[in-house]
N, C-alpha and C positions, 0 to 999 in steps of 0.2 A: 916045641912043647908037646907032650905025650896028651894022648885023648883025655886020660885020666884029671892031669894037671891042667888041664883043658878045664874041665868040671868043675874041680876044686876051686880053681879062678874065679869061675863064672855063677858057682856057690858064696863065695867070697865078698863078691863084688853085690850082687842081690841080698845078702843081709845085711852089707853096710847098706845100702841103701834105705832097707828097711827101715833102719834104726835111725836113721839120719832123718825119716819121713816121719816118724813114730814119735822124734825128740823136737821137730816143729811143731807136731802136730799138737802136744804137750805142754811147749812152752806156749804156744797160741791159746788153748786152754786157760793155761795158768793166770796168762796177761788180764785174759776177759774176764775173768774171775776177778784179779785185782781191781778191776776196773770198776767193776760193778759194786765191790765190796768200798773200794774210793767213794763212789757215786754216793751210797748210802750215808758214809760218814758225813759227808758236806752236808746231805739234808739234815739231818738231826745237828747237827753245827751251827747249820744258818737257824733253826727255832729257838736254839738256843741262845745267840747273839742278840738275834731281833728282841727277843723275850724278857731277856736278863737286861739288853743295852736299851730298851727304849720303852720300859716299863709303863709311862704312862700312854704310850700309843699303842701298845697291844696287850694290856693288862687292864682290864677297869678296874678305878680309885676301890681298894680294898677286899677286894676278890683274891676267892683262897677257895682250895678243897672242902676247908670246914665250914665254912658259908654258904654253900654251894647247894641250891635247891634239885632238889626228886629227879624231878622232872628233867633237867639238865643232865642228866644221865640216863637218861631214855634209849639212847642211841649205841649204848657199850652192851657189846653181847658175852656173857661171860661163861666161860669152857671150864669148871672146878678141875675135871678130871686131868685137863692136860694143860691147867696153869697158862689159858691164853683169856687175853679181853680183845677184843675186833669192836673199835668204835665204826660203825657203818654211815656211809655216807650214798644217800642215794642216787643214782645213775655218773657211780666211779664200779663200777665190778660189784655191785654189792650184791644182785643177784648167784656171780659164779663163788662169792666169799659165806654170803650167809650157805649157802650150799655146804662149803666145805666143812662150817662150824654143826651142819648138822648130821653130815654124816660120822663126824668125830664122835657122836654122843649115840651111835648105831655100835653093836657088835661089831667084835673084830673077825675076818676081814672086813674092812669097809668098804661099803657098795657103792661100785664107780659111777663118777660125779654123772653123765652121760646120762645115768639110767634113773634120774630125779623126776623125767615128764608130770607125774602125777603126784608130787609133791610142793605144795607152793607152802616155797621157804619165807614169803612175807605174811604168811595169815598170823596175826594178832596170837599175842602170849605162845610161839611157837620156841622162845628160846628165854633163859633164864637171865635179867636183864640187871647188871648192874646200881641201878634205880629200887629193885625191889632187896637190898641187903641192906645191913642196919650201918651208920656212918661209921661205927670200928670196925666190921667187917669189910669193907670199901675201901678203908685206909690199907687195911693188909691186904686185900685182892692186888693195888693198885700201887703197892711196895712190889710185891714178893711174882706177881703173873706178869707174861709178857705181853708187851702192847701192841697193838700196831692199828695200822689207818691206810686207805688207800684215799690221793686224791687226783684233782684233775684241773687240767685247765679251768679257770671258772666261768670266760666265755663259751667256752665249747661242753659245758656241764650243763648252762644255760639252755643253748641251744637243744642237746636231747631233753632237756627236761619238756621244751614245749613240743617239741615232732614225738613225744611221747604221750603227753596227755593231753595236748590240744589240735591234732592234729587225724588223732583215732577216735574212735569212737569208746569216749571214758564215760557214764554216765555221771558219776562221782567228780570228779573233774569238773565237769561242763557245768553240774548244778552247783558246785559251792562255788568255783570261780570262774569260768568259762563263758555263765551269764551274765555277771555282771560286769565281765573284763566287754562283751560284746555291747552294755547298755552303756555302761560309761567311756567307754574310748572309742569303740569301735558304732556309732552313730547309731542306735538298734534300739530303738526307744521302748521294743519288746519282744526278743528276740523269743526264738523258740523255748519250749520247754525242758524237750529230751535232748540229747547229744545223738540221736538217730535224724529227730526232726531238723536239728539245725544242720548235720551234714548232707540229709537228701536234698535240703535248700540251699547246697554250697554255703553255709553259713560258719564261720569258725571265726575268733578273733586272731590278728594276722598278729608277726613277732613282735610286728613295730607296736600293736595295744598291748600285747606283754609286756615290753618293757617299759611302756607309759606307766603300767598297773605297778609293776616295781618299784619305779621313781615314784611315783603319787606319796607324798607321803603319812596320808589317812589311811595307806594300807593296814600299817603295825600298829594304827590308834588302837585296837582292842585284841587285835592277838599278832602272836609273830608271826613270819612266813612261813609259808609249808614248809617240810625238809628238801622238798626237791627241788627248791631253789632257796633257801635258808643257807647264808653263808658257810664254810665247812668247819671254819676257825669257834663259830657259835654253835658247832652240833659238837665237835671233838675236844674243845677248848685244849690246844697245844701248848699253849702257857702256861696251867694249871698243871696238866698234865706227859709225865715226861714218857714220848714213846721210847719204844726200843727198835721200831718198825714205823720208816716212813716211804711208804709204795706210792708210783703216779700210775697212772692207766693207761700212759704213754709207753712205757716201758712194763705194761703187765708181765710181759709172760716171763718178762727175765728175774723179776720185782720177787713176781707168785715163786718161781724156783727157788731163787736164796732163801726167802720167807720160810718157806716148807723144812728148808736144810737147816734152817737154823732151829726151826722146830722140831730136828728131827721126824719130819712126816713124810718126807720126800720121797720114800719109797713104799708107805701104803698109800698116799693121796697124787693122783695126777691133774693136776689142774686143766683144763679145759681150755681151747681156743677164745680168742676173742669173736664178740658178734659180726657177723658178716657185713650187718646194715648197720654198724656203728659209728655215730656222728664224728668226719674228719676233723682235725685241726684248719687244715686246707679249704674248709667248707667256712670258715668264720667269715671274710670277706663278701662273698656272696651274700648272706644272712644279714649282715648289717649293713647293703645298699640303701633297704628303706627306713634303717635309722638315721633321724638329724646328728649330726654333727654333737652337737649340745648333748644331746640323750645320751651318746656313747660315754663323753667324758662325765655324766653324771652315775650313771652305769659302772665305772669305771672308779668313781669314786666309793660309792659303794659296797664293792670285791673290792677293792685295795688291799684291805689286810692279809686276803685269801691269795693274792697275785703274790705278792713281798713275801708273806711268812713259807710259803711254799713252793717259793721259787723258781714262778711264773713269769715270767718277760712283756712290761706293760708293752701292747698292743699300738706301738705307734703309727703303723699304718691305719688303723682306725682313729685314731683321736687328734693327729697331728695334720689333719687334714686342712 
């Protein structure tokens, strides 16, 4: 064989490989694409089953959109411009999500999510809120925009919500609930005042008076739960409401990609890493050593809806103990 035909060969042989590299590499793509796109459909499947098949355990007797007080819709953030609603749920992504709805509503180009330090996307009336349109306007938001939600394990939702606010120094926290989780569960017949004084005293109430406080049930005598531990089925109501977008937190970054693509945003918005110090799944174990037995499966009955409707796997190494 000539030098030449040498070349040709060895040209020959190097783009079939190419392409042979190029057409896995494709089809590997393609697969994980379906897969995800799979994934998504079963969620909105299973709301739909639960919701329609078992109406009186995840529907309460006579609840509908038109019935449905103000307030109850406090939690839908809603985007005119680009026909999206994001019901937020706190500590599922809501800080890297209310981000993304705010830079939507900036000039275009929009300024990358990264470069927000000095905008806090939770300060009060910072987004145009579902709750504030009139119930025929709400009906057509809530026809005609796309929806979506992200959620999360609801013991491991749990768990950030307390190494969040009782565990730093919250002033807000510590005074509306933090004292009195410390006087009534936690043996403190008068605990400190500030959230500075009670952590220079090593003073905090532990998980296990968290979740006493939860179980108690004179909590909700006069108002519901905060949101950030407020069931995610009673902030989003997915029964009433039919998403088109059902995101976990587990699978953020793959969740956040399609979301975008399907909103066509995909190439002006980049969605952001998850947090570094973000509470594991793997970490749940550990956290409920100093819960009884009893407490979990009470605990446990209480997220029920949240674990089932959302397609959460009840926790039997904790409660079948």
């Amino acid at each position: 064989m000539g030098a030449f035909k040498k070349f040709q060969f060895i040209a020959f042989l190097g783009s079939m490989i190419f392409v042979m590299l190029y057409y896995r590499n494709y089809t590997s793509q393609e697969k994980r694409a379906e897969k995800i796109h799979q994934r998504q459909e079963l969620r909105k499947q299973l709301l739909k089953d639960l919701c329609h098949g078992d109406k009186q355990a995840f529907t309460p007797m006579n609840r509908n959109l038109e019935n449905m007080n103000h307030r109850e819709l406090k939690h839908f953030i809603v985007d005119d411009k680009h026909g999206i609603i994001y019901c937020y749920i706190p500590k599922v992504a809501c800080t890297h999500w209310k981000s993304v709805m705010y830079v939507l509503n900036q000039s275009e180009p929009y300024p990358d999510l990264t470069s927000l330090q000095n905008v806090s996307v939770h300060t009060p009336n910072m987004f145009p809120l579902l709750s504030s349109f009139s119930k025929t306007e709400i009906k057509v938001k809530l026809k005609h925009y796309t929806k979506f939600l992200f959620v999360r394990d609801p013991f491991v939702r749990l768990i950030s919500a307390y190494r969040d606010k009782f565990e730093k120094k919250d002033q807000y926290f510590y005074e509306l609930f933090g004292r009195d989780i410390l006087r009534l569960y936690g043996n403190e017949t008068n605990p400190p005042k500030t959230a500075q004084e009670a952590l220079a005293s090593g003073l905090r109430p532990s998980f296990h008076n968290f979740i006493q406080y939860l179980l108690d049930p004179k909590t909700e005598k006069k108002v519901p739960f905060e949101p950030h531990w407020r069931q995610m089925h009673r902030l989003c109501h997915p029964c009433l409401i039919q998403y088109d977008f059902v995101g976990h937190q587990e699978t953020l970054q793959e969740d956040a990609q399609q979301l975008l693509e399907i909103l066509k945003l995909h190439k002006d918005i980049k969605f952001p890493p998850a947090y570094v110090n973000m509470t594991s799944p793997n970490s749940v174990m550990n956290w409920f050593r100093t819960v009884p037995l009893e407490d979990r499966r009470r605990l446990y009955k209480l997220y029920e809806r949240d674990f089932k409707l959302f397609g959460y796997r009840r926790p039997h190494e904790l409660l079948d103990g």
